[in-house]
ZAMARGU-4260 file (C-alpha; in steps of 0.2 Angstrom, whole numbers, plus 5000, padded with zeros to 4 digits):
<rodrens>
0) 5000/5000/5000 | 5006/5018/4993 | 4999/5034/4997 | 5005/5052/4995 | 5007/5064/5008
5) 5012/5083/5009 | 5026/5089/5019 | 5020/5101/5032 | 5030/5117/5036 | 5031/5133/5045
10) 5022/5146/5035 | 5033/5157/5049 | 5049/5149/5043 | 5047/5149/5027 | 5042/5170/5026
15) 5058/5172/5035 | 5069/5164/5023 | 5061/5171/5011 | 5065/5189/5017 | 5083/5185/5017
20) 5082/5184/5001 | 5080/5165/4997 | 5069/5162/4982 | 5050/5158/4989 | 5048/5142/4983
25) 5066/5136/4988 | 5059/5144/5007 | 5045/5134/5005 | 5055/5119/5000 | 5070/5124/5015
30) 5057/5126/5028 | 5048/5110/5027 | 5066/5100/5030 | 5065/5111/5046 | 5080/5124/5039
35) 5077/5139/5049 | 5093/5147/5047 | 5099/5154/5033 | 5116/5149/5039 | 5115/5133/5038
40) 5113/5134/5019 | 5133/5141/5020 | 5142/5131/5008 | 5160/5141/5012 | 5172/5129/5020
45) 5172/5142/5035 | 5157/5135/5040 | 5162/5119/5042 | 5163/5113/5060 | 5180/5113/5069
50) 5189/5096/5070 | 5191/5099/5086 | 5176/5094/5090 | 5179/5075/5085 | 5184/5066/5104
55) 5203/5063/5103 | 5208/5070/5087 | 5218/5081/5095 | 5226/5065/5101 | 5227/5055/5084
60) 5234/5072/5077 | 5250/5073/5090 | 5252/5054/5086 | 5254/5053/5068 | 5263/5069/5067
65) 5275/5062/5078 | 5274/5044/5066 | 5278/5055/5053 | 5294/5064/5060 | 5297/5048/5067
70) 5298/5041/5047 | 5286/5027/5052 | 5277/5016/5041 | 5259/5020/5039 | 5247/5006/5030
75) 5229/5011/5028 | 5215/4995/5030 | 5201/5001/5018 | 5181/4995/5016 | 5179/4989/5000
80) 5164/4999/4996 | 5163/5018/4989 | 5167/5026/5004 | 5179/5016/5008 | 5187/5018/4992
85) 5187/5036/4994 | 5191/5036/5012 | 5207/5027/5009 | 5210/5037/4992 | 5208/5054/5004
90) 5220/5046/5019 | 5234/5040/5003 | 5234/5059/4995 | 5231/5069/5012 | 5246/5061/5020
95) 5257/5060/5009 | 5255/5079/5006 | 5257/5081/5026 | 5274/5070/5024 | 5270/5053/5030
100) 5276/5035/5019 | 5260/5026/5017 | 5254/5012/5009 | 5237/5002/5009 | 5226/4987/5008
105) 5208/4981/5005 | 5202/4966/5009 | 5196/4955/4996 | 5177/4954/5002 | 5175/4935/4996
110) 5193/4927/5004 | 5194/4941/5021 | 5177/4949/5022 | 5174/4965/5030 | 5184/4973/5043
115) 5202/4972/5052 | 5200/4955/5054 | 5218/4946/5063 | 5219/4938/5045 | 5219/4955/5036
120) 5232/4961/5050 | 5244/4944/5045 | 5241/4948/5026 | 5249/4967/5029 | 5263/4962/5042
125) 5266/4948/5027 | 5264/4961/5011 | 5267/4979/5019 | 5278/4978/5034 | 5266/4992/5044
130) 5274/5000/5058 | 5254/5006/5062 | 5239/5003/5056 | 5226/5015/5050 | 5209/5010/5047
135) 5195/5019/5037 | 5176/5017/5038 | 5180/5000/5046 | 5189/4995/5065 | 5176/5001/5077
140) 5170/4982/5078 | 5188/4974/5076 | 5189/4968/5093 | 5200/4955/5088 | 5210/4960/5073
145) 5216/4976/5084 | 5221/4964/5099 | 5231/4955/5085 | 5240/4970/5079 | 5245/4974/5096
150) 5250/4958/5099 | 5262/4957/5084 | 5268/4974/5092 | 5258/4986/5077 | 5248/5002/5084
155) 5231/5005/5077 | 5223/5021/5074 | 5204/5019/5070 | 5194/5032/5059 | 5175/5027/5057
160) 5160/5032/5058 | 5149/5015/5061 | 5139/5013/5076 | 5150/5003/5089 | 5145/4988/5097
165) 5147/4983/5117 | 5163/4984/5117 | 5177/4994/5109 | 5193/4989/5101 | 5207/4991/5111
170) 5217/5005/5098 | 5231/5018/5102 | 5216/5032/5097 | 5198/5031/5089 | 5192/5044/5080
175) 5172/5040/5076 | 5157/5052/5079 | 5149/5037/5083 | 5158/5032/5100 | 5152/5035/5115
180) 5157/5052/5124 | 5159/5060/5107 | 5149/5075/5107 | 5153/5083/5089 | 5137/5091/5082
185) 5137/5079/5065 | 5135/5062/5069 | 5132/5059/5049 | 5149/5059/5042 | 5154/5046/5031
190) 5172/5036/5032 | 5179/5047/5022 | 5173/5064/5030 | 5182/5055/5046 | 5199/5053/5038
195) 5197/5071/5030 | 5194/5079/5046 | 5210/5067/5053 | 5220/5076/5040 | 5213/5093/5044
200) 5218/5092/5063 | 5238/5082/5059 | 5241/5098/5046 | 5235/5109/5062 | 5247/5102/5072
205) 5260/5099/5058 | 5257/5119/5058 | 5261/5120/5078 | 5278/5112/5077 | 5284/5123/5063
210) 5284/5111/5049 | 5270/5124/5038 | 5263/5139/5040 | 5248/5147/5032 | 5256/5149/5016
215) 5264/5133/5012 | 5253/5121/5021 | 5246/5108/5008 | 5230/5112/5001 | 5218/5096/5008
220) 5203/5107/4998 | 5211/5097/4983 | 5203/5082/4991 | 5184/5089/4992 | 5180/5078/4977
225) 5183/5063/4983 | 5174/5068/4998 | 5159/5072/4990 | 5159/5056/4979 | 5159/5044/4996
230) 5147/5054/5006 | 5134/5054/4994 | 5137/5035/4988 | 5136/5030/5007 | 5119/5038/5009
235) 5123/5046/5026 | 5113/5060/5030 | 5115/5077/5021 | 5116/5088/5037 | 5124/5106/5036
240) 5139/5099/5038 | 5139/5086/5025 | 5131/5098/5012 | 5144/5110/5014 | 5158/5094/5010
245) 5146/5088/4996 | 5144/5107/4989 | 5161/5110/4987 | 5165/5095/4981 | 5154/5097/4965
250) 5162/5116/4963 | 5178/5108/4963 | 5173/5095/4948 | 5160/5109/4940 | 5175/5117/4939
255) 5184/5103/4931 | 5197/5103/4947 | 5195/5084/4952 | 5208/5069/4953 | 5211/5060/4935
260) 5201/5045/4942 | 5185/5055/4948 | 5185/5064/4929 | 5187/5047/4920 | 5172/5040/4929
265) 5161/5054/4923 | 5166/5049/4906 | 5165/5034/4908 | 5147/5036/4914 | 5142/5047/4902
270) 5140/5061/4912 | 5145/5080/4909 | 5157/5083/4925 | 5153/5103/4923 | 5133/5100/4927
275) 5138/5086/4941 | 5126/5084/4952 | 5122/5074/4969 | 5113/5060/4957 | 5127/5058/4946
280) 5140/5052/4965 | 5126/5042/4969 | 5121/5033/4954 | 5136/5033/4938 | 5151/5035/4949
285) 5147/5027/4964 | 5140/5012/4959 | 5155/5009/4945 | 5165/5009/4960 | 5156/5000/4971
290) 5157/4987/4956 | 5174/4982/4959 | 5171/4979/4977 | 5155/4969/4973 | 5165/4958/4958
295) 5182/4961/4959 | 5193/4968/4971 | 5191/4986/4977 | 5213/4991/4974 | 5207/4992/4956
300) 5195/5006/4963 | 5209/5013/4973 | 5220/5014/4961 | 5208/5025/4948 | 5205/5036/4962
305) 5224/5040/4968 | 5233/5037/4952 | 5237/5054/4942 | 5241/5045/4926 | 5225/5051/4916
310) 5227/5037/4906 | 5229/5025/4918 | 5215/5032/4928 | 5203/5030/4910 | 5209/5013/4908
315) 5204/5008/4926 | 5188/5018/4921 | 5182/5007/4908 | 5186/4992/4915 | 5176/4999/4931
320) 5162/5000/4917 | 5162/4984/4913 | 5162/4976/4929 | 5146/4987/4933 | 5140/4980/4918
325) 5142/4963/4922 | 5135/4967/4940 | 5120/4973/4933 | 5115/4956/4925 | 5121/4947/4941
330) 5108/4958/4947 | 5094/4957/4936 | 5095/4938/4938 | 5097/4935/4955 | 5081/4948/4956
335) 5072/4936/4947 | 5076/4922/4956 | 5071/4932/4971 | 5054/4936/4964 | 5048/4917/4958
340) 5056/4913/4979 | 5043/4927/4985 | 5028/4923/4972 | 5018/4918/4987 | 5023/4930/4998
345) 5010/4940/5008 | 5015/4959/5013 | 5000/4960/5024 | 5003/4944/5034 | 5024/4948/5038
350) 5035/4962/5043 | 5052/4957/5036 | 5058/4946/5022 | 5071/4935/5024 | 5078/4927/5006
355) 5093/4915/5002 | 5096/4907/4984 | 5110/4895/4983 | 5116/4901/4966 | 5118/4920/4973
360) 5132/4931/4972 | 5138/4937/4988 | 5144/4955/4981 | 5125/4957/4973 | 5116/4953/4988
365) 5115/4969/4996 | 5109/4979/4979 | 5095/4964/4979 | 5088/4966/4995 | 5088/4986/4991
370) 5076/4983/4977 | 5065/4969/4987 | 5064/4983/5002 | 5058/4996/4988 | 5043/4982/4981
375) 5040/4975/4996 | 5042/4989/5008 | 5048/4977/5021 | 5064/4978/5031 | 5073/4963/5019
380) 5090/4953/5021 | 5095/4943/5009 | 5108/4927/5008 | 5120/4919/4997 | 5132/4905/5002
385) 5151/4910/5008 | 5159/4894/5005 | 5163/4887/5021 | 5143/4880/5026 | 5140/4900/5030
390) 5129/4913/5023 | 5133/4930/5021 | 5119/4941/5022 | 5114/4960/5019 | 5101/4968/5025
395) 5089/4984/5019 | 5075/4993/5031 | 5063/5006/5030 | 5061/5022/5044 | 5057/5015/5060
400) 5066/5000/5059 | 5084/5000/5063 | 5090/4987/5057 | 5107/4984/5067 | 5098/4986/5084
405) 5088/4972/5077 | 5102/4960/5074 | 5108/4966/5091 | 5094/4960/5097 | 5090/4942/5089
410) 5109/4941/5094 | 5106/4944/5115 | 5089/4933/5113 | 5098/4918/5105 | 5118/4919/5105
415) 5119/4905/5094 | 5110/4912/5077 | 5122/4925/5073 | 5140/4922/5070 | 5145/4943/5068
420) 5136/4957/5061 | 5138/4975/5061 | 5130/4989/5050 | 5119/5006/5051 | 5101/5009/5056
425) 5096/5008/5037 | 5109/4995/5027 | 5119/4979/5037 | 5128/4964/5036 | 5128/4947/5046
430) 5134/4929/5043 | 5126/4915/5052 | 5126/4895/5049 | 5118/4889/5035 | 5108/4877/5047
435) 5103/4891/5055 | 5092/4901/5042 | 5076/4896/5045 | 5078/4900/5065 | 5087/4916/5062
440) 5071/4918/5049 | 5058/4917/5063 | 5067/4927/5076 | 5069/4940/5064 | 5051/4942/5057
445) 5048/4940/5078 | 5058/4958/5080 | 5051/4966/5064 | 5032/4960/5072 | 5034/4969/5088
450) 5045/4983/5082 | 5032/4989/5069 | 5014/4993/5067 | 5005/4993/5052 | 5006/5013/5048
455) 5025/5011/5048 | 5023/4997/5033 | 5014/5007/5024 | 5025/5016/5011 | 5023/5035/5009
460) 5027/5046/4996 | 5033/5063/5003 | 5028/5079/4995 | 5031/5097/4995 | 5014/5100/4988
465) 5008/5110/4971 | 5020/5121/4961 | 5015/5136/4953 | 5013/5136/4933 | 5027/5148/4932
470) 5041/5137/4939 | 5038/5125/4922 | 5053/5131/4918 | 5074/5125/4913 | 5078/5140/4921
475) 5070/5135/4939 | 5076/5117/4937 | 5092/5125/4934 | 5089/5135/4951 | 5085/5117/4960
480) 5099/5108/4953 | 5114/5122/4961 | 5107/5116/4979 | 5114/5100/4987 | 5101/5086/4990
485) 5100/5069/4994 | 5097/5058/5011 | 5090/5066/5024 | 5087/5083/5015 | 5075/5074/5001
490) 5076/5082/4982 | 5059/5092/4980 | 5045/5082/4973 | 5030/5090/4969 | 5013/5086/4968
495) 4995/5090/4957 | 4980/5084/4948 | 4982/5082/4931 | 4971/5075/4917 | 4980/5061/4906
500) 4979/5069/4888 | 4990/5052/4881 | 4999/5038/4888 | 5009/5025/4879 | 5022/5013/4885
505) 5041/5013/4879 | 5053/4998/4877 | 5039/4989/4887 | 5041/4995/4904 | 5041/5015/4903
510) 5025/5024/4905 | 5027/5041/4894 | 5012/5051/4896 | 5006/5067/4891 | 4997/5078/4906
515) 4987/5093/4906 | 4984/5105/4920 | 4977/5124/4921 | 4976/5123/4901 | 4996/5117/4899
520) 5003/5103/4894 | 5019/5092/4899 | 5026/5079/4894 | 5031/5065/4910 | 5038/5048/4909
525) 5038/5035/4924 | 5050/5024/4924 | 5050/5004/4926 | 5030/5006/4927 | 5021/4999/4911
530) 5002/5001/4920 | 4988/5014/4914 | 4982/5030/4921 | 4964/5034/4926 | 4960/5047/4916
535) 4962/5060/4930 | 4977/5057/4940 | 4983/5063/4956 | 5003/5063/4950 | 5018/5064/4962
540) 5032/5069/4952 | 5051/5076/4950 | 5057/5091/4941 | 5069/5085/4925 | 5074/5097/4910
545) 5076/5085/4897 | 5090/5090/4883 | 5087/5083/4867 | 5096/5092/4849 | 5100/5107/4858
550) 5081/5110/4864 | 5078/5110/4886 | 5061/5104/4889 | 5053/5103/4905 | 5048/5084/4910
555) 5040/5078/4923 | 5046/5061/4931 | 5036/5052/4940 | 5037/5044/4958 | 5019/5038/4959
560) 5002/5042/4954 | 4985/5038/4959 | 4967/5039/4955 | 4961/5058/4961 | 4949/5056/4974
565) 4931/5060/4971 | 4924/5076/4979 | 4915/5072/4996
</rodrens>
C-alpha cells in the first residue's frame, strides 16, 4: 500500500527565509526539512565545524605527526565499498602531502570479508611491513583483529564512523562520531569525512611544530571531490555539515578541478562533470565503483582514484564500466530468482523478508535486498552461500526500523544464530550458519512484528505539495539543481492533479504520458511502470529538463500516481 502525503512546514519559517532573500519556493521547500537558518545553507568551507570537536583527534593528530617525523610506516586498511574507496584514496593523497610514507590494503570481500580482521592484520605484516595501522570506515567492531595487531607489536589508529558495538577495540586512538562520549554536532559523516577531518587536525598540528605555516601548508581542499563522491554513495545523511563537503566538492569537479580518476568516471558514465550533480556520486560514479568491490577487488577502485596517470585512471575507468555492467546482469537475475522465491509471499501477513538462493552472488546481495525493500516495503535481508557452510547476508530497512539494533537484538535473545554482524540503522551485514536460516528467519520476522505497526509498513510518498505554473521552467530546474540534496534533506518532489491527455508505453516498461493542467501541457515519463492511468490522476512527480538536439524541455518524472479522489 502507497499513498502520498504533503510535507507540512512553518508558513513562519518559510516568510523568514524568504526575506533573506532566498527564492519563495526554495523557502518553502527549505522550511519543510526544518532549515530555519539561513546559515545553515553556507556552503564556504568556513562554516564547516572545527575538528576539534571529533573526541581525541587532537590526540590522533599529535600521534601521527610524531609517526611521521618519526619516518614510520603507515598502511591504511580500507572497506571495499565507495566510501571506503574514497576514504582510503583521501588518507593515501592527504598524507602523503602532510609528509608521511604510506601504503594500503583492502580486503578482498570474498577470501577476508569485512573489517580488520587478525587475517587481514597477518596479510599486511606479510605484504606491507606496517609500523601502524590505520583503518578507514571499518575497526570500530575489530575487537580481535586490533588485539592482533597489538600483539604482533603494530599500533592501530581507528577512523570510522559505524555505530559501535558493546565493546570497543582496544586501539592507540579512535576517532568516530559514533563512539560513546563523542559529542561533535554531526554524527552523519561518512568514512571518508572521518579521515578528511583526521587530516585537517595532523596539518593543524604539523602547523604547531613549525613544519608549515599558512602559506605553504598543503591544500587538503584538493581532496573535496573525493569527499563528496563517498558521502553521497554512502547515503549518510546530508546535514549542514555534510552539504557543505558535498557542495564543494561538485564546485571543485564543475569546475573541472578533480583527481584524474573522479573525471574518467564521469566519462565513463556518460555524464558531463561541469553539470555534476548529487545524482550523478550516487548513481554513475558510485555504483562503478562499488562494482569492483561487489565483483572484483576494490585496489582496482583505489588505484583509479589516487593514480594521476590520466590514462591509467581512463583505463581503470572502463574496465570499472564493465564490471558494473556485468553486475548489473548478476543483478537482474538474481532479482528474478528472488521474485519466483517470493511469488507467494503475503506483505500484509509479515514484517520482514528473509531470502537465500543457493546460486547468489555474495557482492550482489545487498543491491537485491535494496530493490526487494523498495517492492516489498519490508525491512529485507538477503543470503547467498560463503563457501565454508555459511551465509553472508545484507540487510535493507525502511524508517522506523533499525535494522542493526535488530540484529543486536535476535543476537542477545539467541547467541547462537548469529556468527557477527555489524552495520547502520538503514543498510547491514551478518553471517550465520547455514543450518541456521530458518531459526534466524523466525526470530527476525519475531523483532520486525513487535517493532512495527502497520502505519509504519505502509510506504509513503513525501511531498512538498503543488508548484505554481510559472516554475515550468529549465531556468527554475536549473535553480534546484545548484542546491545539494540527497538523504536526509530529500530532492523536491511535487505534487497535482492532472488530466491524462496520452499515455503510451516505451521499450515495454516505461510509461510516457502526456498531462494537462490549468490549460498546459507536459510531457512526464515513469519509469520501470508499464500500467495505465485513470483518466484524471493525482501525479507525484520530479522536476527534470530533458535536453534533446539542443532543445531544454521541461519533464515531469514520475514517483507515483494515483486515481484523484472523488469530491466528498
Amino acid at each position: 500500500m502507497t499513498r502520498i502525503a504533503t510535507r507540512t512546514y512553518s508558513i513562519r519559517d518559510a516568510e523568514f527565509l524568504r526575506q533573506q532573500g532566498i527564492h519563495p519556493v526554495l523557502a518553502r521547500l527549505y522550511a519543510a526539512r526544518g532549515l530555519r537558518d539561513p546559515g545553515d545553507l553556507s556552503s564556504e568551507l568556513a562554516s564547516l565545524l572545527q575538528p576539534s570537536g571529533l573526541l581525541h583527534i587532537d590526540g590522533a593528530a599529535v600521534y601521527l605527526a610524531d609517526a611521521i617525523a618519526a619516518r614510520k610506516k603507515l598502511v591504511i586498511v580500507a572497506d571495499y565499498d565507495c566510501d571506503g574507496a574514497t576514504a582510503c584514496a583521501v588518507g593515501m593523497r592527504g598524507l602523503r602531502m602532510l609528509g608521511a610514507k604510506v601504503d594500503y590494503i583492502v580486503p578482498n570481500r570474498f577470501e577476508y570479508g569485512y573489517g580488520l580482521t587478525p587475517e587481514i592484520v597477518a596479510l599486511a605484516v606479510k605484504e606491507k611491513s606496517p609500523d601502524i595501522i590505520v583503518t578507514v570506515d571499518n575497526g570500530i567492531a575489530s575487537v580481535e583483529g586490533v588485539e592482533e595487531a597489538r600483539r604482533r607489536g603494530i599500533d592501530v589508529v581507528v577512523t570510522d564512523h559505524h555505530l559501535p558495538g558493546d565493546r570497543l577495540p582496544d586501539a592507540r586512538v579512535i576517532v568516530n562520531p559514533n563512539q560513546p562520549a563523542c559529542g561533535f554536532p554531526s554524527k552523519n559523516l561518512a568514512g571518508v569525512g572521518v579521515m578528511f577531518y583526521v587530516l585537517l587536525a595532523l596539518r593543524g598540528e604539523l602547523r604547531r611544530r613549525g613544519v608549515f605555516d599558512a602559506q605553504n601548508q598543503p591544500r587538503l581542499d584538493a581532496l573535496l571531490d573525493l569527499v563528496a563522491l563517498g558521502t553521497v554513495a554512502d547515503v549518510v545523511k546530508l546535514d549542514a555539515n555534510n552539504r557543505i563537503l558535498v557542495a564543494q566538492g561538485l564546485k571543485r569537479m564543475r569546475a573541472g578541478r578533480m583527481q584524474a580518476g573522479v573525471a574518467a568516471l564521469f566519462r565513463a558514465a556518460g555524464r558531463e562533470a561541469r553539470r555534476a550533480t548529487p545524482f550523478d556520486l550516487g548513481f554513475a560514479l558510485g555504483p562503478r565503483l562499488n562494482a569492483a568491490g561487489r565483483l572484483a577487488d576494490m585496489s582496482l577502485g583505489i588505484e583509479c582514484l589516487t593514480t594521476d596517470d590520466e590514462g591509467r585512471a581512463w583505463q581503470i575507468a572502463q574496465q570499472l564500466d564493465t564490471i558494473n555492467r556485468e553486475r548489473r546482469e548478476i543483478e537482474a537475475d538474481m532479482q528474478d530468482t528472488a521474485l519466483l522465491l517470493l511469488d507467494a509471499y503475503e506483505a500484509d501477513d509479515n514484517a520482514t523478508i528473509t531470502v537465500f538462493d543457493e546460486s547468489w552472488h555474495q557482492g550482489v546481495i545487498g543491491i537485491v535486498a535494496s530493490r526487494l525493500k523498495d517492492k516489498f516495503y519490508r525491512p529485507t535481508i538477503t543470503f547467498a552461500p560463503a563457501g565454508d557452510g555459511t551465509l553472508k547476508g545484507s540487510g535493507r530497512s525502511i524508517p522506523g526500523f533499525h535494522l542493526r539494533d535488530a540484529l543486536d537484538l535476535v543476537s542477545k535473545q539467541a547467541p547462537s544464530l548469529i556468527k557477527k554482524f555489524g552495520g547502520h540503522a538503514m543498510a547491514a551485514g551478518l553471517t550465520i550458519e547455514g543450518e541456521a536460516l530458518a531459526a534466524f528467519t523466525e526470530a527476525f520476522e519475531a523483532v520486525g512484528r513487535s517493532w512495527l505497526g502497520k502505519h509504519q509498513l505502509e510506504r509513503v510518498i513525501e511531498t512538498d505539495g503543488p508548484l505554481e505554473d510559472a516554475y515550468f521552467t529549465p531556468q527554475f530546474i536549473a535553480l534546484l539543481d545548484e542546491q545539494v540534496w540527497g538523504q536526509g534533506f530529500a530532492p523536491p518532489v511535487f505534487c497535482d492533479d492532472f488530466a491524462v491527455v496520452n499515455q503510451r508505453v516505451l521499450k515495454e516498461k516505461h510509461l510516457k504520458l502526456l498531462l494537462e493542467k490549468d490549460g498546459r501541457r507536459y510531457d512526464a515519463i515513469w519509469f520501470n511502470h508499464a500500467e495505465s492511468l485513470p483518466d484524471k490522476a493525482r501525479v507525484a512527480y520530479r522536476l527534470d529538463a530533458n535536453d534533446y538536439n539542443g532543445m531544454v524541455r521541461v519533464q515531469l518524472c514520475v514517483e507515483h500516481a494515483e486515481a484523484v479522489p472523488p469530491r466528498i
